[in-house]
Steps between C-alpha positions, in 0.01 A plus 500: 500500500622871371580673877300728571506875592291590788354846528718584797794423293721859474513429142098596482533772704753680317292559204448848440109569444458768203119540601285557159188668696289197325116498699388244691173397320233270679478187303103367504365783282412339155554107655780407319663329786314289783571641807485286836434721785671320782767736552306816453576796781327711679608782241448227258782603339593163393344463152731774376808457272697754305342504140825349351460220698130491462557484119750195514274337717229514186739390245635249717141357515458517120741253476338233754365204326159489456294450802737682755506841630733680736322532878611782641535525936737808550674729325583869726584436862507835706865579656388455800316181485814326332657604861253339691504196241914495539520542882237235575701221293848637625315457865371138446863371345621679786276311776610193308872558456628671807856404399467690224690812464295809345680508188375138407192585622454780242615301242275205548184761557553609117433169367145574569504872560657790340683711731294774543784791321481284178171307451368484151162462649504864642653619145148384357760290290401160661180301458421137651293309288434142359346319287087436462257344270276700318250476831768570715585208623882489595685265387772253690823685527669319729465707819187729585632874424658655769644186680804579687856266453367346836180400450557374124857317612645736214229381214423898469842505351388551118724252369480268828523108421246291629149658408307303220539503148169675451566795743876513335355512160274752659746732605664469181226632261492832802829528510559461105165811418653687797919512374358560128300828582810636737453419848719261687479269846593515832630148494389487867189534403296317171172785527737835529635668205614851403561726243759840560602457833806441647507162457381539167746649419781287711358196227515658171793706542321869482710781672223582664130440666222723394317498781546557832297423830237752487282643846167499254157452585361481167128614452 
C-alpha cells in the first residue's frame, strides 16, 4: 500500500492558500444531488460546497453507470464545529492511550479529523458522500460512512484489504467518477474527497490551495 500522508503531516500544512473568493452555494436547489440529512447543523450549513466543487460533483455523477447517483451527507463544516469534532476524537484516543505522547495523539486524530487550521471541510472544499440507487438506497461500501479506524479495524481505509469484492468494486466505480472530474481522497477515509484545498493541492502538485477555511454562515 502507497504510504500515506495524513493531514497533520507538515507537508499539508505548508501549502500556501491563494484564496479565489469562490461562494459557497447550497447544494439541494434544482435536485441534482441526493442529499442525506444526517449531518445537517443547527445553522444547517452543511449542504453547502463551493460552486467549483459543486460542479465536479455533477460531472462526476454524469459519469456513474446507469442506475447510480452520488448521495450527498456533508459538504461545509463551520470552523468551529470541526474543533469540537477534532477535540472530542483527540479526547477519546487520549482516554484510550494514556501512554501516548500529544504529538501522536494529533497525528492519529487526523486520520479521521482534519485539524481544525487546515480542514477541507471548513474550506467548503470537502464533501462526504456515497453511493445510492436511484431510490436512495446506499449501497455496501464496506464500512458505514463515518466509521472511525477503531470501530471498522482500519476497513475505512479506502484501499483497506479485507472488505468484499462487491463493496471494493463499489468503491472503485466512486472513486474512478470522483478522480476523473478533479477531486481526490483522503485515503483515511473512502466517503471524503476534495477539490482546491490544501491537500488538494499536496496530491496533484498545485503551488497552491484555493481555498481557505472560511468563518461563513451562508444564507
Amino acid at each position: 500500500m502507497t504510504e500515506i500522508v495524513l493531514m497533520s503531516d507538515p507537508k499539508v500544512s505548508a501549502i500556501p492558500v491563494a484564496e479565489c473568493g469562490e461562494r459557497l452555494v447550497d447544494v439541494r436547489p434544482g435536485g441534482s444531488l441526493l442529499v442525506d440529512p444526517r449531518k445537517q447543523d443547527p445553522a444547517d450549513t452543511f449542504a453547502y460546497l463551493r460552486s467549483g466543487v459543486l460542479d465536479r460533483l455533477v460531472k462526476a455523477q454524469e459519469a456513474l453507470p446507469q442506475g447510480l447517483r452520488l448521495l450527498f451527507v456533508e459538504g461545509y463544516r463551520p470552523p468551529a464545529l470541526q474543533r469540537e469534532y477534532f477535540e472530542e476524537y483527540a479526547d477519546r484516543l487520549r482516554a484510550d492511550n494514556p501512554e501516548w505522547p500529544a504529538e501522536r495523539i494529533h497525528s492519529a486524530a487526523s486520520r479521521y479529523v482534519s485539524p481544525p487550521g487546515i480542514a477541507p471541510h471548513s474550506a467548503g472544499a470537502a464533501v462526504d458522500l456515497t453511493l445510492a440507487d436511484l431510490d436512495g438506497r446506499e449501497l455496501d461500501l464496506g464500512t458505514r460512512m463515518n466509521a472511525d479506524p477503531e470501530e471498522s479495524a482500519g476497513s475505512c481505509y479506502t484501499d483497506a484489504p479485507g472488505i468484499s469484492a462487491e463493496a471494493r468494486a463499489n468503491r472503485q466505480v466512486l472513486g474512478s467518477a470522483l478522480s476523473c472530474a478533479g477531486l481526490v481522497n483522503y485515503p483515511t477515509e473512502w466517503w471524503h474527497w476534495s477539490f482546491g484545498d490544501r491537500y488538494w493541492a499536496m496530491v496533484t502538485g498545485a503551488p497552491a490551495a484555493l481555498y481557505g477555511p472560511a468563518e461563513i454562515t451562508p444564507r
